[in-house]
C-alpha positions as protocol buffer text, in pm:
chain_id: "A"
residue {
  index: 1
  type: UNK
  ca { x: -1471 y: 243 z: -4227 }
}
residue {
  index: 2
  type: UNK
  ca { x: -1685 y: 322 z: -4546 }
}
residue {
  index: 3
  type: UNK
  ca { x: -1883 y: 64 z: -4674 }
}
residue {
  index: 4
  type: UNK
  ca { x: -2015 y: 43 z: -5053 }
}
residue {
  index: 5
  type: UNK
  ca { x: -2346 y: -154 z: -5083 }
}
residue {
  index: 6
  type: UNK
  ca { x: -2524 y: -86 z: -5401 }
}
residue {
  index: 7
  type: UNK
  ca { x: -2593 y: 231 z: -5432 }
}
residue {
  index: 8
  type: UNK
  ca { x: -2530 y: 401 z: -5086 }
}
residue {
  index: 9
  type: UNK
  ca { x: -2241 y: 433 z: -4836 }
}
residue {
  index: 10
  type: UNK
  ca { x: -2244 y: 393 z: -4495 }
}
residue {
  index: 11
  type: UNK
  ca { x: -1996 y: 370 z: -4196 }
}
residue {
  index: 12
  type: UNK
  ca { x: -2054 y: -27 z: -4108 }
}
residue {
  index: 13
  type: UNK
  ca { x: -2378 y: -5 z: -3938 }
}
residue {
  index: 14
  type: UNK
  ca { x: -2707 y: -137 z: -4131 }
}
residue {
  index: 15
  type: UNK
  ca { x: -3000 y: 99 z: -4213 }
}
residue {
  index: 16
  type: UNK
  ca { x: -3210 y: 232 z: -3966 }
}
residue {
  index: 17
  type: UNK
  ca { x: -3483 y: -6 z: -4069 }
}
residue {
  index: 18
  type: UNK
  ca { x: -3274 y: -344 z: -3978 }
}
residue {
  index: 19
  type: UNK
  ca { x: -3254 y: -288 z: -3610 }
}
residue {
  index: 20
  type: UNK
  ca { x: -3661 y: -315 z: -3555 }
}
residue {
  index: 21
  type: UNK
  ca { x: -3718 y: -601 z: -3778 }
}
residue {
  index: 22
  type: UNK
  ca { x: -3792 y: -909 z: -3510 }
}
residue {
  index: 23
  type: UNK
  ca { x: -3789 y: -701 z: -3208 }
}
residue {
  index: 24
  type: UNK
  ca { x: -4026 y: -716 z: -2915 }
}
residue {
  index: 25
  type: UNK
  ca { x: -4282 y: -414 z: -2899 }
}
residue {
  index: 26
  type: UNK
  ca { x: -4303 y: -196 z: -2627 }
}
residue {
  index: 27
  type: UNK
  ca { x: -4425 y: -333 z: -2320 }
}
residue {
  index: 28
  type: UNK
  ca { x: -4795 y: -223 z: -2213 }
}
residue {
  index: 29
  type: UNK
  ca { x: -4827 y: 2 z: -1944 }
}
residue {
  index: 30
  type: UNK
  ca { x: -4872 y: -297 z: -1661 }
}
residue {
  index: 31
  type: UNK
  ca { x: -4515 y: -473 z: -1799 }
}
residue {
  index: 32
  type: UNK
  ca { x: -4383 y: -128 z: -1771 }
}
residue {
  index: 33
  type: UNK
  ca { x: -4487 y: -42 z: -1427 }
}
residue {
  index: 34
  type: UNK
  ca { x: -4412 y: -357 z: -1308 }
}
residue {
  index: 35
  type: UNK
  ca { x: -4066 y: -320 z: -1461 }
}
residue {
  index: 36
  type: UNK
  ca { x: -4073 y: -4 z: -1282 }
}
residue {
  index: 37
  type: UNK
  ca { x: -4144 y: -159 z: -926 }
}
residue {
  index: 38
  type: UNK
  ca { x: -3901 y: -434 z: -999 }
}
residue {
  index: 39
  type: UNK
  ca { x: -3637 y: -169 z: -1029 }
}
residue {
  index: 40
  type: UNK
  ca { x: -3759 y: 72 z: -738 }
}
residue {
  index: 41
  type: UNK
  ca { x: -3701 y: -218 z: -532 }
}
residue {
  index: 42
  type: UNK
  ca { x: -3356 y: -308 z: -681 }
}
residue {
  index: 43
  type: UNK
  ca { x: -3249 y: 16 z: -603 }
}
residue {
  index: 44
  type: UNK
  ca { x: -3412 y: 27 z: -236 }
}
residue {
  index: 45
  type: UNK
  ca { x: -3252 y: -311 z: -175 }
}
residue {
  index: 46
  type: UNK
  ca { x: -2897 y: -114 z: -289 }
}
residue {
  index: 47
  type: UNK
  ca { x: -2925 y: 163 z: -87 }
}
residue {
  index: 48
  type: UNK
  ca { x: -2987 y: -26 z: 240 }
}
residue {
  index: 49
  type: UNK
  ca { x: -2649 y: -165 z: 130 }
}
residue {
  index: 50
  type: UNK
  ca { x: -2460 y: 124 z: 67 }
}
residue {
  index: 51
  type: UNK
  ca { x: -2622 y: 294 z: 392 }
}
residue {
  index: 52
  type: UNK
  ca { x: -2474 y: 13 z: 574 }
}
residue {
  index: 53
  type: UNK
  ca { x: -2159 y: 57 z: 488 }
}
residue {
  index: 54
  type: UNK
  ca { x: -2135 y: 416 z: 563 }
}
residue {
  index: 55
  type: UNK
  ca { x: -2197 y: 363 z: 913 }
}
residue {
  index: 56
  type: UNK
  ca { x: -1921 y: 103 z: 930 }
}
residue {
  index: 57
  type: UNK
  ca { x: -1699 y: 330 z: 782 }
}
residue {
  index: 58
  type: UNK
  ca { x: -1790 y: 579 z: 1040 }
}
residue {
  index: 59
  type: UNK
  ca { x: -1770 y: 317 z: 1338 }
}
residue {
  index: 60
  type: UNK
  ca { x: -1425 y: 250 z: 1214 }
}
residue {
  index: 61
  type: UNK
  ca { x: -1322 y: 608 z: 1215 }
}
């Protein structure tokens, strides 16, 4: 839907600009790897999961 503010139209979404205003910087390169090793292990932790469940569903076959 078109929006009028001033000068410019827009289709209901803020400037660019808005969405960075208050937001957290990038982490530094320990936060990310650690984020990174938090999610390797996530995803390890699934796959164990879903491994065990393909060999009940190839017991029950």
């Amino acid at each position: 839907m078109w929006r009028r503010r001033s000068w410019r139209f827009y289709f209901g979404f803020p400037p660019f600009g808005f969405y960075w205003h208050g937001l957290k910087p990038f982490p530094s390169k320990e936060e990310y790897i650690s984020m990174l090793q938090e999610y390797r292990d996530a995803l390890e932790e699934e796959l164990k999961e879903v491994e065990k469940d393909i060999e009940e569903i190839k017991k029950s076959i």
